[in-house]
C-alpha positions in Angstrom: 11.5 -3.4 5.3 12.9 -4.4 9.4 15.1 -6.9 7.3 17.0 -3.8 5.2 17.7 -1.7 8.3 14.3 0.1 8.9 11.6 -1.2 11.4 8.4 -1.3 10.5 6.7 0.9 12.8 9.2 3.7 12.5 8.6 7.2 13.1 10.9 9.8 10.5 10.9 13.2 12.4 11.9 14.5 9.3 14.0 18.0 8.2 14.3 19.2 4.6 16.8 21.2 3.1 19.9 20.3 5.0 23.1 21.8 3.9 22.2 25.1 1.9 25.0 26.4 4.2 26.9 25.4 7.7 25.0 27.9 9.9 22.0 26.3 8.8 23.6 22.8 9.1 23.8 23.5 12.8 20.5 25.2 13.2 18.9 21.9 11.8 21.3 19.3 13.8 20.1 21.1 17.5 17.0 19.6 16.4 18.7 16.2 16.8 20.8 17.5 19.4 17.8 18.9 21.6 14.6 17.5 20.2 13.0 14.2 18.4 14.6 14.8 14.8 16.1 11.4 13.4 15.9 12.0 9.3 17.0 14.8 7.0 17.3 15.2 3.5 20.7 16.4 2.4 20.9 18.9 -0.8 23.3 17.7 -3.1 24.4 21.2 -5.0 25.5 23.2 -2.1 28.6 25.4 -1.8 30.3 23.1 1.4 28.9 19.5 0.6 31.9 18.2 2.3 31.9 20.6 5.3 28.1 19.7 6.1 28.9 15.8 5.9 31.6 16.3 8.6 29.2 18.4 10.9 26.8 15.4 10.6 29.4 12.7 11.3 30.3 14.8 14.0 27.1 15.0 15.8 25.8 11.5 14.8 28.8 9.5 14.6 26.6 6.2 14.3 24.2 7.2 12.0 21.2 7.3 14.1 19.7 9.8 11.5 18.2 8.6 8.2 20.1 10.1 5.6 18.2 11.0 2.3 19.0 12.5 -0.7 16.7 15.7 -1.6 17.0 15.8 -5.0 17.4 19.5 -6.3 15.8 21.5 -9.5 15.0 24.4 -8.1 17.5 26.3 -7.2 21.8 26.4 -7.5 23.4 25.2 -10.0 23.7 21.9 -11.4 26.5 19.4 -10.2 26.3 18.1 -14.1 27.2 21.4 -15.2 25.1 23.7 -16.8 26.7 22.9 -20.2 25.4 19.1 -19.8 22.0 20.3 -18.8 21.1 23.6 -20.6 17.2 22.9 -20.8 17.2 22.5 -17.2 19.1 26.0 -16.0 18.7 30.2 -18.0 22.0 31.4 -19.0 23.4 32.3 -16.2 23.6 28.4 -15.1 21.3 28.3 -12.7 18.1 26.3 -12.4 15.3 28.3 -12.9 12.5 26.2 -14.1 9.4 25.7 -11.8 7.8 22.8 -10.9 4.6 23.9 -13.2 6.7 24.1 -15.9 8.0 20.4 -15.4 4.5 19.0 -15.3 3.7 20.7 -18.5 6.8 19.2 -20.2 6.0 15.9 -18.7 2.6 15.8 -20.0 3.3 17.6 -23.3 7.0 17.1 -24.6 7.1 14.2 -27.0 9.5 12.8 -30.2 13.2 14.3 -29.4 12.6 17.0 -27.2 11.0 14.3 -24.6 14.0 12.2 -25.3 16.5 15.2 -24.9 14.7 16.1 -21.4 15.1 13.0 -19.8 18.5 12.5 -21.0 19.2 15.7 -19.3 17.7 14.8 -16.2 18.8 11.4 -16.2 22.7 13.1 -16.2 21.6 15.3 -13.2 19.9 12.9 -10.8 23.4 10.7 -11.3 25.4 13.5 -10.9 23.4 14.7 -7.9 23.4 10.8 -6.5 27.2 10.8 -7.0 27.8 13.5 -4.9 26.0 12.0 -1.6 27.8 8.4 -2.0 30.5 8.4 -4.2 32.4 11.8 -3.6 30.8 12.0 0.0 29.6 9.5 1.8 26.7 10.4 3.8 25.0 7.0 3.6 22.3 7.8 1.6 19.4 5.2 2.2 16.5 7.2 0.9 14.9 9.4 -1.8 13.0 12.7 -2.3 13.4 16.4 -3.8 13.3 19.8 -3.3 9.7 20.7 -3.8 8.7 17.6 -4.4 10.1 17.7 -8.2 10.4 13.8 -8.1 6.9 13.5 -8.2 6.2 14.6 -11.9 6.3 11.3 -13.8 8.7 11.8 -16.5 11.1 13.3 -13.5 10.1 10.3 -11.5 10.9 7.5 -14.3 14.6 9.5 -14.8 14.7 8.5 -11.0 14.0 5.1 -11.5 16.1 4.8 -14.6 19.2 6.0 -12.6 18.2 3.8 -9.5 18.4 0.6 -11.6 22.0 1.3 -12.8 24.6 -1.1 -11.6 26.6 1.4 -9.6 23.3 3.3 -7.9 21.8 -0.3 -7.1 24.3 -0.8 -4.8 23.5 2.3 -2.8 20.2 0.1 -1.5 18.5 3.0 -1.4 15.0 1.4 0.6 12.5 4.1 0.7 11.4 6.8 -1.8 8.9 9.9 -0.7 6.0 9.7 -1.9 4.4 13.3 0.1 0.7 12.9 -0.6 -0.6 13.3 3.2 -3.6 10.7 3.6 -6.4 12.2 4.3 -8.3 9.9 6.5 -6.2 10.8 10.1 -6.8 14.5 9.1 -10.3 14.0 9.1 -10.9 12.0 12.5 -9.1 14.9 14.2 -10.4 18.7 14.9 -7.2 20.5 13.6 -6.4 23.8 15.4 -6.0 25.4 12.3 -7.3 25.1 8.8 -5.5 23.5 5.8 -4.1 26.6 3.8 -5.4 26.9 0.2 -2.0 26.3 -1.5 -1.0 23.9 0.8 -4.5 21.7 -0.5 -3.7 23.0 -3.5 -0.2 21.7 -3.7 -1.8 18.2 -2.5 -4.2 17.8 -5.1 -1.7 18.3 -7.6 0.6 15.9 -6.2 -2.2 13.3 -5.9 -2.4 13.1 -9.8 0.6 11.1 -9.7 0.9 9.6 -6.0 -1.0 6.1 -6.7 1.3 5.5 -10.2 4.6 6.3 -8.0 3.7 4.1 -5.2 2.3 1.5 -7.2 6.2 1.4 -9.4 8.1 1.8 -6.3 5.9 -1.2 -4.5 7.2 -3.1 -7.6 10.8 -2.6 -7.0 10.5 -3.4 -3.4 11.1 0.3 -2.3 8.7 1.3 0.9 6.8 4.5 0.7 6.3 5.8 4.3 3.0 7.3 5.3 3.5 11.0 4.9 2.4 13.5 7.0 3.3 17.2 5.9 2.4 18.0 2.6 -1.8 19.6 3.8 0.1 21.5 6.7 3.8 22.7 4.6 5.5 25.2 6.9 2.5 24.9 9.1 4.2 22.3 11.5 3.7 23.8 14.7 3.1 22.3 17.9 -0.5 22.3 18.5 -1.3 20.5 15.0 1.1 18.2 15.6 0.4 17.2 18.7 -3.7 17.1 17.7 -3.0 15.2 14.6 -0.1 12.7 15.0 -2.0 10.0 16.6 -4.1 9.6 13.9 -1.6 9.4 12.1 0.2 6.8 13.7 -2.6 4.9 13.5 -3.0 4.9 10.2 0.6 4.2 9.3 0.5 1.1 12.4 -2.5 -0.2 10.3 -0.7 0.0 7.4 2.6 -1.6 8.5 4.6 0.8 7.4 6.6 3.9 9.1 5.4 7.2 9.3 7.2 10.3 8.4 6.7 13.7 10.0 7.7 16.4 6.9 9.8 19.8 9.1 11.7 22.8 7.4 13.0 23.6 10.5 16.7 25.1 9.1 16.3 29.0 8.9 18.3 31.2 6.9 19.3 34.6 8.7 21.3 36.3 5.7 21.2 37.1 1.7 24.5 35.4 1.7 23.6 31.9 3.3 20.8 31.7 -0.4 21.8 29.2 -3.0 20.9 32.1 -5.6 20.6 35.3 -4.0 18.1 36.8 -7.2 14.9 35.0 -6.4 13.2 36.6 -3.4 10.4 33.8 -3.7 13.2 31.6 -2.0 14.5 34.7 0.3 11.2 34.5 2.0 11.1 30.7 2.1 14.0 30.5 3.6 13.7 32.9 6.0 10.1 32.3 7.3 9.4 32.7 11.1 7.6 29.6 10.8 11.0 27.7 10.4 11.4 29.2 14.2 8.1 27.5 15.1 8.3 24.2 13.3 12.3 23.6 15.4 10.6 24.8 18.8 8.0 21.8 17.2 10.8 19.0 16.8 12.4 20.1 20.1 9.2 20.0 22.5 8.5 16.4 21.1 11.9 15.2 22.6 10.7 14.5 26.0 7.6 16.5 27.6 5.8 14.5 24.8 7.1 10.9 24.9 3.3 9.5 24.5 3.9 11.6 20.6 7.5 10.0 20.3 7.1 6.9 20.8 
């Protein structure tokens, strides 16, 4: 991919979830500021879209960050508006459907409901596109999603569907997410700390559809960057980092492809920074002390760890 704007041996130093509000905006960009981060992904349906692209421009005026777009069904509302996409959102007009839920539609919706769902979805992911090009233009030159929604086929082909339109083709968007952590670096290395259950579980469920993904994005010329994040989610401290990423590396060096380094590094402090202030599921994830721990992370690999960086 060198030839589209991307090396080959590049390292993402990655931060999801950019944008829920501004605080948070500049909690993530001292990461850039003060530490190794280089890529974020942007959420589309927050409150101050424009406000967030203007505190990036600010601190990275030539766009030494990769910009991706973090597709979001979880939580908010809908840039479609809920009246375009009622299966997706409850009544109030907020998504609310979990990603279970979407791998059971996937695999069991058929006939017109099927056809109804990726309609739906199809409407949203353009809308949601739209937002980060068209309306504001962050330079969008990658792809993934808020809990890894993108993932479940029938959300993945809406992705591709949209991707191949006339007016998204020119976005070159050049790499897609494909967060299925391989597991040969993991087990070379004496990890610090054990994979948590629902982070392995989380992986084997993503795994179901990780070799179909790659193998259509392959097809379309779109990379898929080595992951690293998915076995340790919110578990990206320091110490596993620093005894993992060579590995790592490695494996994405042999590979001849990049590598990125998954962070959710951008804390919430208050009820009103949420996107819906009823779920407490999102409360808490927002406002985990390990977001504290996996910033300290990004900024400790800035320079007392060069031989990680580089």
């Amino acid at each position: 991919m060198e030839e589209k704007g991307f090396p080959n041996n590049a390292t993402w130093y990655h931060a999801d979830d950019y944008g829920v509000c501004l605080e948070q905006c500049e909690r993530i960009l001292s990461c850039y500021r003060d530490g190794a981060l280089n890529s974020i992904s942007i959420l589309p349906n927050v409150p101050d879209l424009g406000g967030a692209l203007a505190l990036l421009n600010q601190e990275d005026p030539k766009h030494v960050i990769r910009r991706v777009l973090h597709l979001n069904f979880v939580e908010g509302k809908p840039l479609a508006g809920a009246k375009q996409v009622p299966l997706l959102v409850d009544k109030e007009g907020y998504f609310d459907k979990s990603f279970i839920r979407y791998f059971i539609w996937s695999h069991t919706a058929a006939g017109k409901r099927r056809a109804e769902l990726k309609r739906q979805l199809c409407v949203e992911i353009r809308a949601q596109l739209r937002a980060v090009t068209v309306e504001h233009d962050f330079h969008i030159s990658a792809v993934d999603s808020h809990q890894h929604y993108h993932m479940i086929p029938m959300v993945f082909d809406c992705l591709m569907a949209v991707l191949g339109e006339p007016e998204s083709a020119q976005q070159q968007i050049l790499q897609v997410r494909i967060p299925t952590d391989p597991l040969k670096p993991v087990l070379s290395v004496k990890s610090p700390r054990r994979i948590p259950a629902v982070n392995l579980l989380k992986w084997l469920i993503l795994k179901t559809s990780s070799k179909r993904n790659v193998r259509i994005l392959l097809q379309k010329g779109i990379e898929v960057p080595v992951f690293f994040g998915i076995l340790y989610t919110c578990e990206m401290r320091w110490e596993i980092v620093k005894a993992l990423f060579p590995a790592y590396k490695k494996y994405a060096n042999d590979k001849g492809t990049s590598l990125e380094l998954m962070f959710h590094p951008g804390n919430l402090t208050a009820d009103y920074e949420l996107l819906d202030k009823r779920r407490g599921e999102l409360r808490e994830f927002y406002m985990s002390d390990n977001r504290f721990f996996e910033a300290e992370c990004l900024k400790m690999l800035k320079n007392p760890c060069a031989d990680l960086v580089h």
